[in-house]
C-alpha positions as CSV (number, residue, x, y, z in Angstrom):
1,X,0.0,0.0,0.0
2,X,1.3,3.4,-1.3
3,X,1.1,6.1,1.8
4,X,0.3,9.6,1.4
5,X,2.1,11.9,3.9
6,X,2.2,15.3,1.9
7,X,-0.1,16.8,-0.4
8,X,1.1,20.3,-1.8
9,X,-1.8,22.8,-3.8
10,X,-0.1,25.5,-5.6
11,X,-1.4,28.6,-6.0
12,X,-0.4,32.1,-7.6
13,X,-0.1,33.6,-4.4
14,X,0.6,30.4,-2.4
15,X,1.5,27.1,-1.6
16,X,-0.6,24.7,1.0
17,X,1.3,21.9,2.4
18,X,-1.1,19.1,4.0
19,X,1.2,16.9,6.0
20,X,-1.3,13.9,7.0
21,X,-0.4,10.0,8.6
22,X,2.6,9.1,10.2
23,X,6.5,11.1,10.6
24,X,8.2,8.8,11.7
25,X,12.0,8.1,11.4
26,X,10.7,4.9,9.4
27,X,8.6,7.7,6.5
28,X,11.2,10.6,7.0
29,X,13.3,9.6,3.6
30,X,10.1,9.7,1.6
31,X,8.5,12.4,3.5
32,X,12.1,14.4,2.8
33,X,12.1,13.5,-0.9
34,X,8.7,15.4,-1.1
35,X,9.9,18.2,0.9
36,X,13.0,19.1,-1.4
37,X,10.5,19.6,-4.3
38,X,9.1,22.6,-2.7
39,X,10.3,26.0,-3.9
40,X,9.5,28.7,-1.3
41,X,8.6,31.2,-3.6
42,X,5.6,32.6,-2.2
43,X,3.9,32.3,1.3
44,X,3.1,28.8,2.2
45,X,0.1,27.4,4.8
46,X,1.3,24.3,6.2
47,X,-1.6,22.5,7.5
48,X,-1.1,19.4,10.3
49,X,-4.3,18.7,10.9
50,X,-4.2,14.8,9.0
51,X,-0.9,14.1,11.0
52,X,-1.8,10.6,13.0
53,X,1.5,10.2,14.6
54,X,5.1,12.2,15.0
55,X,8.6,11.2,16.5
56,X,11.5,13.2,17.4
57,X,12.8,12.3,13.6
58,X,9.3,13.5,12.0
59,X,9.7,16.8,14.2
60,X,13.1,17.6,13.5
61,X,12.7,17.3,9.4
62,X,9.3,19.6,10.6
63,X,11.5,22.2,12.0
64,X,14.2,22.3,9.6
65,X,11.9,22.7,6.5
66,X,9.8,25.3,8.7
67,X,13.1,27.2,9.0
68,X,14.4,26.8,5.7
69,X,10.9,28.3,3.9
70,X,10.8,30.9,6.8
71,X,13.8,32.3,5.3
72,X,12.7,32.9,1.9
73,X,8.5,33.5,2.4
74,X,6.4,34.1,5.0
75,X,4.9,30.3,6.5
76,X,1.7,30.3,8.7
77,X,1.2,26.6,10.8
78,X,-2.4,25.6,10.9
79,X,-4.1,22.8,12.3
80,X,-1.5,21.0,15.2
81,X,-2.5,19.7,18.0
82,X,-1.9,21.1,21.5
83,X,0.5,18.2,22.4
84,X,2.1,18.6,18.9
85,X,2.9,22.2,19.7
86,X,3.7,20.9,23.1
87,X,6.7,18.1,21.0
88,X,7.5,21.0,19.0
89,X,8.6,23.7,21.6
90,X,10.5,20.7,24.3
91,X,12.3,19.4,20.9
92,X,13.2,23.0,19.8
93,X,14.1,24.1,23.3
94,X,16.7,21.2,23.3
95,X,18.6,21.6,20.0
96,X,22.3,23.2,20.7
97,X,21.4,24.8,17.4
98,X,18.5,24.8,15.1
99,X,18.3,22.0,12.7
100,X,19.2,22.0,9.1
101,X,18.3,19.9,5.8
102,X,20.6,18.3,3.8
103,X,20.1,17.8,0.2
């Protein structure tokens, strides 16, 4: 069975990102290989709302693809979870620096 964990709408003015199942460390390569595609050249909504699971692997590709598009357009989260917000701010608190993607 063929998973979906992105689906990307493009727009003139705008890209949605709907992240949806499970970021794990066992999806990240695929979920990564997605991610690259992405050109942030205009703002981007990046909704989390179809996300069943995440683990500290799933967050950290989050963040550094959050902070990568942050530097080129302006990104607006939609649809996490309290205890997702929750994962988000203990695993960014924790980094020595912020993380980065590799190509």
């Amino acid at each position: 069975m063929n998973k979906e964990y992105l689906r990307i709408e493009e727009f003139d003015d705008q890209i949605i990102i709907h992240s949806m199942g499970e970021w794990t460390l066992y999806n990240e390569p695929k979920i990564h290989k997605i991610l690259q595609k992405i050109s942030p050249d205009r703002s981007i909504i990046w909704d989390f709302s179809k996300v069943e699971n995440f683990d500290t692997s799933g967050v950290l590709l989050f963040m550094a693809y959050y902070e990568k598009f942050k530097e080129k357009c302006d990104v607006k989260l939609i649809g996490y979870s309290t205890y997702e917000r929750g994962v988000f701010a203990i695993v960014w608190e924790k980094l020595p620096s912020q993380p980065t993607v590799s190509s």
